[in-house]
Z-matrix of the N, CA and C atoms (Angstrom, degrees):
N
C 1 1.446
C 2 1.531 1 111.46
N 3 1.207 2 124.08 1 -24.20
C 4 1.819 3 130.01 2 -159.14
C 5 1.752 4 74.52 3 -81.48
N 6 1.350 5 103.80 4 -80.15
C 7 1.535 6 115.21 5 -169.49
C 8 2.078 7 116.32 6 -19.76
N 9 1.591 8 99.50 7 -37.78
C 10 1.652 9 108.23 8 -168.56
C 11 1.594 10 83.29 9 -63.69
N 12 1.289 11 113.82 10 -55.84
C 13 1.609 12 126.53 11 -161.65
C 14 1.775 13 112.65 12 -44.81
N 15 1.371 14 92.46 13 -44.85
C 16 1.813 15 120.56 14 178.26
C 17 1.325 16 99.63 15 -44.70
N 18 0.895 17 96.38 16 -64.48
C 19 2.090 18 114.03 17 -158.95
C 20 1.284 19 103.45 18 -84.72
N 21 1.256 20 130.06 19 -5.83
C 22 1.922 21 126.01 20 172.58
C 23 1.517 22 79.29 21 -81.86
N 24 1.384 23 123.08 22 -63.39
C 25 1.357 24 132.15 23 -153.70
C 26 1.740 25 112.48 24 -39.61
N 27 1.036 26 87.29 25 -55.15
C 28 1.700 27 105.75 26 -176.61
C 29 1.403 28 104.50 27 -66.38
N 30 1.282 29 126.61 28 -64.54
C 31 1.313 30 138.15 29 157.04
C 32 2.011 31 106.34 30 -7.43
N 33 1.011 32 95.25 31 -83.56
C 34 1.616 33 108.64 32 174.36
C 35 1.509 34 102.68 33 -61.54
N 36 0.964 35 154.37 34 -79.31
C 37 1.738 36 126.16 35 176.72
C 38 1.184 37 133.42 36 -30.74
N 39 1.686 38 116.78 37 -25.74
C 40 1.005 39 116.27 38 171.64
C 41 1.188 40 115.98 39 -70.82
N 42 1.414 41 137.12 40 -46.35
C 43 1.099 42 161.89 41 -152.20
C 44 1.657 43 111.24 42 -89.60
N 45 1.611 44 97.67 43 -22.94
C 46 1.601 45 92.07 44 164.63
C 47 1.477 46 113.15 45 -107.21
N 48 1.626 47 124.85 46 -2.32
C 49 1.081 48 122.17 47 174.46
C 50 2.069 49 100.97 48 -75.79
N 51 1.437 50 98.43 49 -47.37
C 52 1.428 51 93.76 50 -161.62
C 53 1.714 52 105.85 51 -63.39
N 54 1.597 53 110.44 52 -27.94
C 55 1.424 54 103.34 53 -178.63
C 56 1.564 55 124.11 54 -70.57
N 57 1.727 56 114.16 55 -16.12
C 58 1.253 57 126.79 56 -153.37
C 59 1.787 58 85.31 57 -96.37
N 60 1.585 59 131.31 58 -52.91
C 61 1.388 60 124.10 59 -176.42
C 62 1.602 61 102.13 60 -62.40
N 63 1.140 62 119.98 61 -27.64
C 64 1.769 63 107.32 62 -173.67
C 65 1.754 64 100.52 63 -74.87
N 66 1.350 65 121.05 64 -33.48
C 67 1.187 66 100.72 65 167.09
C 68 0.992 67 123.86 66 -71.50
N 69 1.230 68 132.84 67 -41.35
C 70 1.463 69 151.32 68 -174.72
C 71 2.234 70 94.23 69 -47.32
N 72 1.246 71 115.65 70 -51.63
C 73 1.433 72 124.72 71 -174.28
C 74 1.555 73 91.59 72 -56.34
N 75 1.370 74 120.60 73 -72.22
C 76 0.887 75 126.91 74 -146.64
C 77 1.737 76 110.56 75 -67.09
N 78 1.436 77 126.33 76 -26.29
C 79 1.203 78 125.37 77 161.81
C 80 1.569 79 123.62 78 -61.53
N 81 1.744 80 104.51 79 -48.59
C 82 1.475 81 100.10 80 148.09
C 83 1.499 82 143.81 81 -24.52
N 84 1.455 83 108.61 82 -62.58
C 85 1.027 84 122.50 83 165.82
C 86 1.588 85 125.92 84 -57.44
N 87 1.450 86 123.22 85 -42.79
C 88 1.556 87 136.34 86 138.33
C 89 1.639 88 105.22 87 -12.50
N 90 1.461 89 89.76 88 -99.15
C 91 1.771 90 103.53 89 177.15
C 92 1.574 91 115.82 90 -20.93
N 93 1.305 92 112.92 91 -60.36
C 94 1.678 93 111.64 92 -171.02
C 95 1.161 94 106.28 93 -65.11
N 96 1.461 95 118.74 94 -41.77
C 97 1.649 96 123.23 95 -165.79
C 98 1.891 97 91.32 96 -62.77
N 99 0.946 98 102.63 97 -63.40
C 100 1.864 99 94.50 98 -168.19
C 101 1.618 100 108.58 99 -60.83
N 102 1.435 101 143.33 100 -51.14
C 103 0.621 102 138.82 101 148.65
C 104 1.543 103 147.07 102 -23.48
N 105 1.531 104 100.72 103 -35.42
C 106 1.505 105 110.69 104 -171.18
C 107 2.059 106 91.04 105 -103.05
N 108 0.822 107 102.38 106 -31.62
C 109 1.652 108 111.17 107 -176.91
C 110 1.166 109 98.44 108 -65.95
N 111 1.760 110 146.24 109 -51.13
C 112 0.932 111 133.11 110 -173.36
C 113 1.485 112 128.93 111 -64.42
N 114 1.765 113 99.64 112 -17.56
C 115 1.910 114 101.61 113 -173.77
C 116 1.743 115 104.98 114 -98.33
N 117 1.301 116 101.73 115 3.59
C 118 1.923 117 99.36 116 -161.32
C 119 1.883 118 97.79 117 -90.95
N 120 1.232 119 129.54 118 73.08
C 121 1.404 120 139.36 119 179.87
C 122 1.597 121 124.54 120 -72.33
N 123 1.656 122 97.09 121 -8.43
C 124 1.490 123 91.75 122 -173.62
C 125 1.632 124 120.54 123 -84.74
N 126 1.396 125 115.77 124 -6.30
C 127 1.448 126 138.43 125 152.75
C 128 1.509 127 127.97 126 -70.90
N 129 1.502 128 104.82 127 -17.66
C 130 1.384 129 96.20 128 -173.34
C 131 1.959 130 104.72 129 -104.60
N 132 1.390 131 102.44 130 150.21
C 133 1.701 132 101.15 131 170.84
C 134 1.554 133 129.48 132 -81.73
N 135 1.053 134 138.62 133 -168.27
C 136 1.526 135 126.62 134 -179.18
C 137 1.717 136 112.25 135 -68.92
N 138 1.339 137 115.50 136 -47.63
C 139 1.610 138 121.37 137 170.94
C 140 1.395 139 101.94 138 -24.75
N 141 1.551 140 103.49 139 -69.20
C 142 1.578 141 128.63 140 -147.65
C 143 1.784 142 91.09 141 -49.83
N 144 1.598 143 107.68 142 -63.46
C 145 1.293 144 118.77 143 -173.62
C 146 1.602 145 120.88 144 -49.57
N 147 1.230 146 105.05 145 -67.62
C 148 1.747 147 115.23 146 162.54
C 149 1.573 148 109.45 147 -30.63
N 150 1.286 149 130.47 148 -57.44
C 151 1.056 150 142.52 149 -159.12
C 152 1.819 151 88.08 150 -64.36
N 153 1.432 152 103.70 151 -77.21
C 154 1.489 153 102.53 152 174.53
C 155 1.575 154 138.29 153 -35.07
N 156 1.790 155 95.10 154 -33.27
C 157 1.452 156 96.54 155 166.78
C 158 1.600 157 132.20 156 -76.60
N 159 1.670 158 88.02 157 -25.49
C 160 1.608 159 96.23 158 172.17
C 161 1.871 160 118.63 159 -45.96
N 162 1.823 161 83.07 160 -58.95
C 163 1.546 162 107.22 161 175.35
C 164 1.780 163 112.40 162 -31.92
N 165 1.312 164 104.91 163 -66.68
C 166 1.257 165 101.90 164 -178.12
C 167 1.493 166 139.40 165 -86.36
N 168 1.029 167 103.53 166 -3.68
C 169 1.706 168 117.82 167 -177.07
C 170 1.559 169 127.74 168 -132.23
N 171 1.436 170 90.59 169 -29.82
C 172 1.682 171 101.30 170 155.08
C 173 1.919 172 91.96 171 109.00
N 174 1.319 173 120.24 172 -167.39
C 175 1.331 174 108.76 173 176.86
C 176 1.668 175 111.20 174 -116.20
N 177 1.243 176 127.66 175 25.51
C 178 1.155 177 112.63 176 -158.64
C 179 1.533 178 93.45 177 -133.23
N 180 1.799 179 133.25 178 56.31
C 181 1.188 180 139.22 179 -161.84
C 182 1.768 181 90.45 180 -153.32
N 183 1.502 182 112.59 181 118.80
C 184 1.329 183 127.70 182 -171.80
C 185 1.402 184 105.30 183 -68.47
N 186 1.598 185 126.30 184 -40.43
C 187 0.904 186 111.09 185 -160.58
C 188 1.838 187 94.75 186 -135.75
N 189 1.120 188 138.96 187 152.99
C 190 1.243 189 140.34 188 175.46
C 191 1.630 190 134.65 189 -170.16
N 192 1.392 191 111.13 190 115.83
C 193 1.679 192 103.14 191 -167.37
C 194 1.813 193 106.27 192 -93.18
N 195 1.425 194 116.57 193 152.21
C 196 1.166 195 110.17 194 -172.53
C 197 1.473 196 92.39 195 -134.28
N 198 1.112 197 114.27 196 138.02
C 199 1.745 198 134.04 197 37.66
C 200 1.825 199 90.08 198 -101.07
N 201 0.995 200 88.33 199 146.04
C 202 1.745 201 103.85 200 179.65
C 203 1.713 202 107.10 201 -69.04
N 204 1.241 203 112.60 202 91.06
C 205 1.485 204 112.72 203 177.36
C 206 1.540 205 101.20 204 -149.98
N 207 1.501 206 104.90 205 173.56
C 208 1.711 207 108.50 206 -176.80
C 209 1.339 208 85.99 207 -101.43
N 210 1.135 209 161.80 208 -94.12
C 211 1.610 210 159.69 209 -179.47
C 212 1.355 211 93.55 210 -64.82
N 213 1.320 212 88.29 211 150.12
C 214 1.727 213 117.61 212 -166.05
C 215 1.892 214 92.12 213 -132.87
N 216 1.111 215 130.09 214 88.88
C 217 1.507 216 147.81 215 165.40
C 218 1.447 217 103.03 216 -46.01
N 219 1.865 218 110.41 217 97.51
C 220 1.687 219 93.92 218 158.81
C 221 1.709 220 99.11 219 -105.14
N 222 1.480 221 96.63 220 -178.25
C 223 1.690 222 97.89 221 165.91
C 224 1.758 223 110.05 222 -138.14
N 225 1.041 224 101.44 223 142.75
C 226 1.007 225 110.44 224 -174.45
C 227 1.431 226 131.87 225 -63.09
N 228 1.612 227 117.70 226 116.15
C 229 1.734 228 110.36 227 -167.67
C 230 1.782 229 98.25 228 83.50
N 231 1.299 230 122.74 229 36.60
C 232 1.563 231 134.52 230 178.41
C 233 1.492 232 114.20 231 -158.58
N 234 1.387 233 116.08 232 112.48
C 235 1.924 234 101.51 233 -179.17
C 236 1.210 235 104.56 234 -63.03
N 237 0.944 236 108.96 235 146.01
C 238 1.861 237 126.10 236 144.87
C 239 1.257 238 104.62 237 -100.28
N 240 1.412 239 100.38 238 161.87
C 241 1.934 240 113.98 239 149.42
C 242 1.352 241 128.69 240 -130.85
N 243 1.006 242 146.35 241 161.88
C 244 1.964 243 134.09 242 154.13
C 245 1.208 244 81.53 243 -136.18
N 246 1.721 245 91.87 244 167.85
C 247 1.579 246 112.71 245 177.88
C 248 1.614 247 106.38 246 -142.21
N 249 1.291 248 88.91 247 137.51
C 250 1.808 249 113.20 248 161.96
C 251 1.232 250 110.04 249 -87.22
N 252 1.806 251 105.65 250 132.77
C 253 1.482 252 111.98 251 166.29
C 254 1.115 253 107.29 252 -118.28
N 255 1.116 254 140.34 253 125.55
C 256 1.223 255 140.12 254 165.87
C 257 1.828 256 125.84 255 -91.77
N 258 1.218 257 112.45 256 119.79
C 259 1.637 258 104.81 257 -172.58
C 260 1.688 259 108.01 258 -111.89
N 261 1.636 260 104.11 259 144.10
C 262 1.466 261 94.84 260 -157.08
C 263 1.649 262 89.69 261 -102.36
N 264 1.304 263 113.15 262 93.89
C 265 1.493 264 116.20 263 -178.96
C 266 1.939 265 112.39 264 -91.07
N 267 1.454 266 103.85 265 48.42
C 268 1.810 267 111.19 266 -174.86
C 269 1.209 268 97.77 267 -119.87
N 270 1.388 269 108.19 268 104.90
C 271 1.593 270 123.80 269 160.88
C 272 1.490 271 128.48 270 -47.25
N 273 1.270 272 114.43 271 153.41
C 274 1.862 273 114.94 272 176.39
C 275 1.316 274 98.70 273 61.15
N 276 1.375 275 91.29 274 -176.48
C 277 1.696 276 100.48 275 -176.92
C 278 1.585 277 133.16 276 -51.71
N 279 1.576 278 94.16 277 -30.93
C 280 1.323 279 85.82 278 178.19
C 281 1.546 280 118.37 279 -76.49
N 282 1.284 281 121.76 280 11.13
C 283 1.151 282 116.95 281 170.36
C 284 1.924 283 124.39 282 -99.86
N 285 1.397 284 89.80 283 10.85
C 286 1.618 285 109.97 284 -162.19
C 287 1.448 286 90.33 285 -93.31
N 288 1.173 287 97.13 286 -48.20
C 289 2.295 288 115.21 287 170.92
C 290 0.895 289 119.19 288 -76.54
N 291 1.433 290 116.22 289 10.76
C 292 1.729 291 88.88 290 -170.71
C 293 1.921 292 102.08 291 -99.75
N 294 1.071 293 102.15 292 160.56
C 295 1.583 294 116.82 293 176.41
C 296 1.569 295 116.54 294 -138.52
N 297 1.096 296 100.94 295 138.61
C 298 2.027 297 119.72 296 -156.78
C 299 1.887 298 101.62 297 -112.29
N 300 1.432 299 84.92 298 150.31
C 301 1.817 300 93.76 299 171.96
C 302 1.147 301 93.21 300 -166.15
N 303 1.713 302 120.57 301 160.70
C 304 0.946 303 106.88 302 -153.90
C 305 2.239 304 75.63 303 -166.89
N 306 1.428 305 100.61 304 167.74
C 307 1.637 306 101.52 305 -147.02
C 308 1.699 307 81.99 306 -168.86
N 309 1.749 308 101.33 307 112.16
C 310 1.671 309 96.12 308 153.54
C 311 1.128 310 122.52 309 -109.05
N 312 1.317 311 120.99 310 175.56
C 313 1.082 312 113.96 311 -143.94
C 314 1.738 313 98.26 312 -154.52
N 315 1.261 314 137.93 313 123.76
C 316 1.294 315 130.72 314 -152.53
C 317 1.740 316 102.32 315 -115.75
N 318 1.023 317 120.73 316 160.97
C 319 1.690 318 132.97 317 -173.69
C 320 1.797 319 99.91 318 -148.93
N 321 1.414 320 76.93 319 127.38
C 322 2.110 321 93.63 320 156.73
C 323 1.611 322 116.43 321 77.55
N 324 1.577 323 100.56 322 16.12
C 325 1.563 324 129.49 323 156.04
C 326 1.339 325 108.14 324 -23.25
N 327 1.718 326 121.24 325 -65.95
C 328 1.113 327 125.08 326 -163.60
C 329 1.474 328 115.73 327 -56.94
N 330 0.953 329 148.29 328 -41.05
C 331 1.248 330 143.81 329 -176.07
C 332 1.665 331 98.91 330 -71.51
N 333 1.041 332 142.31 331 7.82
C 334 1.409 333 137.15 332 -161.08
C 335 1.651 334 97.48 333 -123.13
N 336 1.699 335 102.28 334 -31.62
C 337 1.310 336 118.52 335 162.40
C 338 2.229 337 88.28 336 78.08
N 339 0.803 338 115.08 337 57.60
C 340 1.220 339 130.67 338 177.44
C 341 1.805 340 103.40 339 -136.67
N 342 1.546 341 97.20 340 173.47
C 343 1.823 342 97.44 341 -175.92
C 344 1.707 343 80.73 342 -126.14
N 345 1.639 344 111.45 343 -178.47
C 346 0.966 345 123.26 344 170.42
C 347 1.700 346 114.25 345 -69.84
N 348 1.043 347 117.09 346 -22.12
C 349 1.496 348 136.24 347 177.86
C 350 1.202 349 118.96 348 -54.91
N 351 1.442 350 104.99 349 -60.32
C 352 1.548 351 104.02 350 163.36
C 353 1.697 352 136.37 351 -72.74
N 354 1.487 353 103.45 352 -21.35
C 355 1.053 354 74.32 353 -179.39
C 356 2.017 355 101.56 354 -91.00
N 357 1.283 356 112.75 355 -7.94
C 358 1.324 357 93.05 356 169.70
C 359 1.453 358 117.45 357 -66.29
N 360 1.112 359 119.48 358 -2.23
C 361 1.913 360 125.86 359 -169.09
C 362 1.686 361 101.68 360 -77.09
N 363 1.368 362 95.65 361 -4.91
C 364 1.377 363 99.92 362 -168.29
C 365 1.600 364 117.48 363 -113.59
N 366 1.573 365 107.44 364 -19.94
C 367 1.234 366 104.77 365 -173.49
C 368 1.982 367 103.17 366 -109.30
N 369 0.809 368 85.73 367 159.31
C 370 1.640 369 108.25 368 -160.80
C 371 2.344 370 99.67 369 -101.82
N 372 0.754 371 100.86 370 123.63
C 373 1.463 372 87.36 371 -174.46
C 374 1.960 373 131.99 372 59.49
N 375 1.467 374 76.27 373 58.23
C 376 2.258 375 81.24 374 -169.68
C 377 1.047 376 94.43 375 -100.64
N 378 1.390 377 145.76 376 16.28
C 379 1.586 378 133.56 377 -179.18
C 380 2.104 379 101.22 378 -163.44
N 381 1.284 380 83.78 379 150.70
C 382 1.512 381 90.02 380 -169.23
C 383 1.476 382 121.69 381 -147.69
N 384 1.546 383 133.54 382 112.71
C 385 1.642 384 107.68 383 -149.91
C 386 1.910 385 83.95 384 -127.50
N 387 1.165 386 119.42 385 177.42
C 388 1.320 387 138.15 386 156.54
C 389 1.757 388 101.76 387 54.85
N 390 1.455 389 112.65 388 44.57
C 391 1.650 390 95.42 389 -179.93
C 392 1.787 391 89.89 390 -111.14
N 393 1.707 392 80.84 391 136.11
C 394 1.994 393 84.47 392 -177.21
C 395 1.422 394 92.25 393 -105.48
N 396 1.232 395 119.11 394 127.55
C 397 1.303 396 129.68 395 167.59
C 398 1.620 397 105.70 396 -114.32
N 399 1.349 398 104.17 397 127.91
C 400 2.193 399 113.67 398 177.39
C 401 1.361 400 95.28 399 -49.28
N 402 1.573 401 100.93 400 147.38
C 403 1.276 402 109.88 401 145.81
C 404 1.535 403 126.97 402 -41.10
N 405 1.342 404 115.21 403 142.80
C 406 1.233 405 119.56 404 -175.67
C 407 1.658 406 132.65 405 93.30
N 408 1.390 407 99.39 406 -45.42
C 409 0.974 408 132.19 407 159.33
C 410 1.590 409 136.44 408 -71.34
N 411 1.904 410 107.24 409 148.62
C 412 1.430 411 98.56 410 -172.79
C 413 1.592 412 113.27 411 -124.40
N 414 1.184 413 129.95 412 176.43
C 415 1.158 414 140.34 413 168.33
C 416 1.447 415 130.53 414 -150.70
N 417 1.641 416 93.18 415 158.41
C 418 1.817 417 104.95 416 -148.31
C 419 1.482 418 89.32 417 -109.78
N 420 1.323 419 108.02 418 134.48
C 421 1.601 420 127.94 419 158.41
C 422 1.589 421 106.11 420 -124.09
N 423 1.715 422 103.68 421 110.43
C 424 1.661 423 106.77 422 170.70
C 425 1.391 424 116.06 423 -82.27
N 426 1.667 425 142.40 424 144.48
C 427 1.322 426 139.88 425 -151.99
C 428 1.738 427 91.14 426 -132.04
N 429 1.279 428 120.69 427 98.89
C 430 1.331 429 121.13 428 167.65
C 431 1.398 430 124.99 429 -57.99
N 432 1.028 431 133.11 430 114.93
C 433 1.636 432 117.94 431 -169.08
C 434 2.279 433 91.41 432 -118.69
N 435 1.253 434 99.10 433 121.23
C 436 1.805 435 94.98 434 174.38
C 437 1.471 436 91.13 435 -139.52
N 438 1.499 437 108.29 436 119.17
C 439 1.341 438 125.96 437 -159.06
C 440 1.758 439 95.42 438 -116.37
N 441 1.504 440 98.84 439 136.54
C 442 1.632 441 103.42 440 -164.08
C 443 1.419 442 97.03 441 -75.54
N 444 1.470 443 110.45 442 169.62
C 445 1.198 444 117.15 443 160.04
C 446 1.326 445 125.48 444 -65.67
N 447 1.296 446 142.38 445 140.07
C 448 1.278 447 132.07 446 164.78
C 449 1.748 448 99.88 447 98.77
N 450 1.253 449 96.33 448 11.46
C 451 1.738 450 94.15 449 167.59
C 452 1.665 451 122.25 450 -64.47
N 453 1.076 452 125.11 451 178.82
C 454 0.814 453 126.52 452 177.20
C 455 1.969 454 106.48 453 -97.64
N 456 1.624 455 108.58 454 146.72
C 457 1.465 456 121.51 455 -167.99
C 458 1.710 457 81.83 456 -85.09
N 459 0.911 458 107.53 457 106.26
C 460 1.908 459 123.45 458 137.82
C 461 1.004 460 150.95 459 -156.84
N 462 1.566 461 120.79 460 -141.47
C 463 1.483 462 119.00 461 171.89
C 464 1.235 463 113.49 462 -144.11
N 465 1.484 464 123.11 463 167.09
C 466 1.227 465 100.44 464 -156.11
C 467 2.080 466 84.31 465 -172.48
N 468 1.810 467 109.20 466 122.14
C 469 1.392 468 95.68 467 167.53
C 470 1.729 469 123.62 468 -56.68
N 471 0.992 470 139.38 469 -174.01
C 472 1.753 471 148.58 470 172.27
C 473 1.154 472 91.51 471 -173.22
N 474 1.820 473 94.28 472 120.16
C 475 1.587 474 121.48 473 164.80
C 476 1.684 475 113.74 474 -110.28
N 477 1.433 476 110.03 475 143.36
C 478 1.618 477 110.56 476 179.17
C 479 1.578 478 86.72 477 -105.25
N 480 1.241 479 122.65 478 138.55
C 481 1.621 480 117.67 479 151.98
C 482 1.531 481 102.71 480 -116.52
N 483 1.398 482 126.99 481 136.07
C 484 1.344 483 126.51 482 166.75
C 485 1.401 484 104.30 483 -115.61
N 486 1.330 485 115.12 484 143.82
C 487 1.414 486 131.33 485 147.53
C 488 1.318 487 145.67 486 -115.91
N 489 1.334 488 109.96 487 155.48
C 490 1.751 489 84.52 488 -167.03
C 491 1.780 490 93.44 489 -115.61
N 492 1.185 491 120.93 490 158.98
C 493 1.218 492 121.22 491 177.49
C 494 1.998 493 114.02 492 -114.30
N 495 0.985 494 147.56 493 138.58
C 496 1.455 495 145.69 494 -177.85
C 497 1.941 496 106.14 495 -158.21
N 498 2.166 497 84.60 496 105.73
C 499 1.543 498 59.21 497 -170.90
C 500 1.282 499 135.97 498 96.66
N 501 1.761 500 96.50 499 8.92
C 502 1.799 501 104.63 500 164.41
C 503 1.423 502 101.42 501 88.80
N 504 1.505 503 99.65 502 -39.15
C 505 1.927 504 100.65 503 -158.10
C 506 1.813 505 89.73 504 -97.68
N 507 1.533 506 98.61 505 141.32
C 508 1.907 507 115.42 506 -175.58
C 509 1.715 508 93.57 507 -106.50
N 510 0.993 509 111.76 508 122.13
C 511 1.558 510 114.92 509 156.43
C 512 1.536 511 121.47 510 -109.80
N 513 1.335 512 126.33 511 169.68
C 514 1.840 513 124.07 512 172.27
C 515 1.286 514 82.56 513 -57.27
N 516 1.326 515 91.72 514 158.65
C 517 2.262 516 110.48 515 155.78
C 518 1.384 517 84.14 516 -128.62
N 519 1.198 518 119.86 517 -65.56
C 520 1.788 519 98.29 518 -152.64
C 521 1.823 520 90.41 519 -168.63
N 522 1.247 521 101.75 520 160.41
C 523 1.511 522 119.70 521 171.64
C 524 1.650 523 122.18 522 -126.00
N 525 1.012 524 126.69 523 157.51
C 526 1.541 525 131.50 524 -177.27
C 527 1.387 526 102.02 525 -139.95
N 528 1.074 527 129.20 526 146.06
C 529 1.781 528 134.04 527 149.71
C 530 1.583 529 137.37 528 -126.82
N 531 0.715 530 105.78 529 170.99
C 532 1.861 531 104.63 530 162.27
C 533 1.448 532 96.33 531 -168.56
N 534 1.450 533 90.60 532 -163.27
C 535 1.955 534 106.44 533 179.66
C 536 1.625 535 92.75 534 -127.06
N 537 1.461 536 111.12 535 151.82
C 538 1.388 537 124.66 536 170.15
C 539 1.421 538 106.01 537 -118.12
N 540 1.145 539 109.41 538 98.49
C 541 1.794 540 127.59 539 155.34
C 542 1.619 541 114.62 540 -65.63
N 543 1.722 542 85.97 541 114.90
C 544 1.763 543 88.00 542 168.30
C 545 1.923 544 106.27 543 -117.00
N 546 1.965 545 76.46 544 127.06
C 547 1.655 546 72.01 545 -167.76
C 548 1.753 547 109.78 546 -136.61
């Protein structure tokens, strides 16, 4: 009789170990899917993106890079993308004229032992001059990043500076950042 008791016992541990790791997988799998779906931009169109930026930041932010993260994960020999939106929040006329460009600009290269050269050799759309966007209104610039093989594993700040020009004369509008991890 002890022995019947033994072997239910075991029986049932097994049965809650194997049920507890299949959930355990399957939340995993959850996590990455939402997570990994939110940074992969080079599939999605401007709607898709806008729409997403609304989602997360709301609409009333001049300048904004998406996917909303502090490191931005590329891999090497794989595109990435992020996107700049720019919103033209300049009242009256001069906001009917105004026209934006915008120029990144990278920090802390040296330890990566890279120049600014390369890694712009890599990105597809890093500078942007004469885009008139209406008042009120915003606009999307997607930034291709396809990082060679045999890069070097690092990190590295990324600055957006935008400006708006009205009138010959360019002033700041706004800045955004993150870091780009190559890993």
């Amino acid at each position: 009789m002890k022995k019947k008791g033994a072997i239910e016992m075991s029986i049932g541990t097994i049965v809650i170990i194997v049920l507890s790791m299949s959930m355990l997988i399957l939340g995993l799998v959850l996590v990455k899917n939402i997570f990994g779906g939110a940074t992969d931009l080079v599939d999605l169109n401007n709607q898709q993106i806008a729409a997403e930026i609304a989602n997360v930041y709301g609409d009333d932010q001049k300048v904004v890079l998406y996917p909303n993260v502090n490191i931005f994960d590329v891999k090497p020999g794989k595109s990435s993308a992020f996107a700049i939106r720019i919103k033209n929040t300049i009242e009256g006329t001069a906001g009917q004229n105004a026209l934006f460009s915008y120029e990144i600009s990278l920090e802390g290269l040296e330890e990566c032992e890279l120049s600014q050269g390369d890694v712009f050799s890599w990105m597809i759309g890093e500078s942007g001059d004469n885009i008139a966007i209406p008042s009120s209104e915003g606009h999307i610039e997607k930034i291709l990043i396809n990082v060679p093989e045999g890069a070097p594993l690092c990190e590295f700040k990324t600055r957006v500076n935008v400006l708006n020009k009205v009138d010959g004369t360019e002033k700041n509008y706004g800045a955004a950042q993150f870091f780009i991890k190559i890993k």
